[in-house]
N, C-alpha and C positions, 0 to 999 in steps of 0.2 A: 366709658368709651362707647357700650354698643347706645346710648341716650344719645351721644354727639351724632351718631351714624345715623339713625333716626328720622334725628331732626334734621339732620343733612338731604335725607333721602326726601323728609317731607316738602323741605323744600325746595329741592329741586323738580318732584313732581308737580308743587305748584304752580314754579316756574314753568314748565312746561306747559302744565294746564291752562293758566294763564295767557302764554304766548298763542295756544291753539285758539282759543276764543279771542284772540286778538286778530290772527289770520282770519281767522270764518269769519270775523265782522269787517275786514280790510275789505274779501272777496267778495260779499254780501252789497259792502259801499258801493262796488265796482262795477255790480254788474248794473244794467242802464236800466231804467225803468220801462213799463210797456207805453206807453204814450211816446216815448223818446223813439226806444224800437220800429213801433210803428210808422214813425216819422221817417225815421231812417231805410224804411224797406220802403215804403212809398217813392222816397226821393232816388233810390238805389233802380224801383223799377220804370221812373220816369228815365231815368237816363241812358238803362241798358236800351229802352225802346226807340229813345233820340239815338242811340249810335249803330240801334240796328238799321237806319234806316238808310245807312251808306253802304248796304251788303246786300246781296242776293247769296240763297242758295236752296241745295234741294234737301224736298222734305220726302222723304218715302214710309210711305205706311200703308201695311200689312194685318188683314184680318183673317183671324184664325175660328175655326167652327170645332168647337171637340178634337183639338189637336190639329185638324185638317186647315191647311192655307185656303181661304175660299178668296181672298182680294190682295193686291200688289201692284201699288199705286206709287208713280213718283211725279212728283209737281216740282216747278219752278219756282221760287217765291220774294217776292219784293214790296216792297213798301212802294204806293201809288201814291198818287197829287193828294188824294182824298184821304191819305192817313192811315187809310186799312191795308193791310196783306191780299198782295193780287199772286195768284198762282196760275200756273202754266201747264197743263200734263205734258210731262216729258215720256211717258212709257204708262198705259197702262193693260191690263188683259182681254182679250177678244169678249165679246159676249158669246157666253153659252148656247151652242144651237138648242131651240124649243121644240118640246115634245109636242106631237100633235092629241088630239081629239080631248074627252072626258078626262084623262090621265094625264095629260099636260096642261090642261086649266088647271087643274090640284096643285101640281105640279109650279106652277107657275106663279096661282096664290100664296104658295108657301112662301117662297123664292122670295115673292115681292116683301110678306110680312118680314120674312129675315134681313132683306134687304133697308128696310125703314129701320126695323132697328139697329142694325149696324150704324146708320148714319146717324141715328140720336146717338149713339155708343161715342162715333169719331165727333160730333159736336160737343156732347159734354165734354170733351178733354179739354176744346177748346175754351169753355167758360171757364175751366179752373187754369189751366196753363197757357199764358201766364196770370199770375194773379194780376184782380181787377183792383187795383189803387184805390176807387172809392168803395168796391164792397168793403175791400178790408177797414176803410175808416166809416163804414154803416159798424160794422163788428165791432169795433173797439169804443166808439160811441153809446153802443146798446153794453156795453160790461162784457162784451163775451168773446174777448181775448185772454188767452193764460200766458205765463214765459215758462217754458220746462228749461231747468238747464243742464246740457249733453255735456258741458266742461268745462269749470272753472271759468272766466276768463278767455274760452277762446271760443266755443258754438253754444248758440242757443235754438231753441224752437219757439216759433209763435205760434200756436193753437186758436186758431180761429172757428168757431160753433155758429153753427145755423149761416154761414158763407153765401152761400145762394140758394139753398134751399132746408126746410125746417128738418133739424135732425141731421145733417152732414157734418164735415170734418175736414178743414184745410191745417193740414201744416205746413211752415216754411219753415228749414233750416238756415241758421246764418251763420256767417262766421264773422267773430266779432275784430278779429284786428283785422282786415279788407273791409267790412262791412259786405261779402260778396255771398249770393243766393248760394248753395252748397245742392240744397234737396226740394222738392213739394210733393207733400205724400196728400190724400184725397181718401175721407171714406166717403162714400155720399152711394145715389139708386138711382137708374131710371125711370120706370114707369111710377112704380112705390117703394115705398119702403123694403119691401119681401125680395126686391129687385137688385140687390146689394152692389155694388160699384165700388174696386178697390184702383185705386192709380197711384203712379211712384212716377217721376219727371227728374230725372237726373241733369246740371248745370256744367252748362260749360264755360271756358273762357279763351278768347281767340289772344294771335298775339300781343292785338293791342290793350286788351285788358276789356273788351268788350265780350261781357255776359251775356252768355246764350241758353236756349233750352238744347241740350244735346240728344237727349232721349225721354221717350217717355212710354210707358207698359199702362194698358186698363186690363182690367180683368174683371169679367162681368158672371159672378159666379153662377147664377140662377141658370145662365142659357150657355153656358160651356163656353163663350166669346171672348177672346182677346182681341186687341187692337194696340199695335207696337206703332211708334213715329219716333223715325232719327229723321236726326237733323244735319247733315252735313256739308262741305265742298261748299264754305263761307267765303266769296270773294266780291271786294267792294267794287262798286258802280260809280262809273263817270259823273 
């Protein structure tokens, strides 16, 4: 009796055993290849850009110095004859009255160096968000796309290396039954390397199913600098 139990029990662990490396190779089969992927994010971000371009709205972005708000900027923004994003200031802040003499030149150089960099800061967000269609197929042509997978069957991440500059870090999250952008995280630097650049770009999508950038955070750890961009108050154009 306990010989039949046994062999009962062995086989049923088999069977189980079995069935699990049948599952892990079903989900394995399933999930897409990176060449496919890629294909798929390309075509996904050719299209969100064709159906952004029946929308305006406004962007506001915010630069933070060591906790301190030092910029608060809101633009208009639409897609012109020429393809590229045309923006509007709709609000932004006085300029700072200048110190005068020896103490406001210093004063002023400083200013201005923070000032350049802020705006390399707010421009690199712009070369990673949104992703550029042909970088990502430079990437994946040179071998230096990876797929991480966040869940079975329903998100993945493409890990794109050396992106647009040597030594950086794009990820795109996807989600695989919409095929719809979810996330893009960014390690990448300004000046160098030692200049480290962290960004997170959160997606949105309007009623009609058109994909947007809703938010996005950099955080520039060397120099204490943030720079935040939402996106909102999407409405389409005549």
């Amino acid at each position: 009796m306990k010989m039949a139990k046994m062999k009962f029990r062995a086989l049923r662990f088999g069977s189980a055993a079995a069935a699990l490396v049948c599952m892990t190779s079903l989900a394995q089969a399933q999930q897409p290849s990176i060449p496919e992927r890629v294909a798929a994010l390309k075509t996904t971000l050719a299209g969100s850009k064709a159906a952004l371009k029946n929308y305006e709205w406004i962007e506001t972005t915010v630069i933070t110095l060591k906790g301190e708000e030092k910029v608060r900027k809101q633009q208009k923004c639409y897609y012109g004859a020429d393809g590229g994003i045309q923006k509007l200031d709709v609000s932004a802040q006085p300029e700072p009255e200048q110190k005068r003499g020896v103490r406001g030149r210093i004063v002023a150089r400083k200013t201005e160096e923070m000032t350049d960099y802020m705006k390399n800061a707010v421009n690199l967000v712009k070369t990673y968000v949104p992703p550029d269609p042909a970088k990502i197929q430079s990437a994946k042509d040179a071998g230096k796309v990876t797929l991480e997978i966040l869940e079975p069957g329903k998100r993945v991440r493409l890990n794109f290396a050396d992106y647009h500059k040597p030594g950086d870090r794009l990820g795109v999250e996807v989600d695989l039954m919409t095929n719809r952008l979810l996330e893009v995280t960014v390690s990448s630097f300004l000046d160098d390397p030692t200049d480290a650049v962290k960004l997170q770009a959160r997606m949105g999508q309007l009623s009609d199913g058109t994909a947007y950038t809703s938010s996005i955070a950099l955080d520039a750890v060397a120099k204490n600098l943030g720079v935040t961009v939402e996106n909102s108050g999407y409405k389409k154009v005549n």
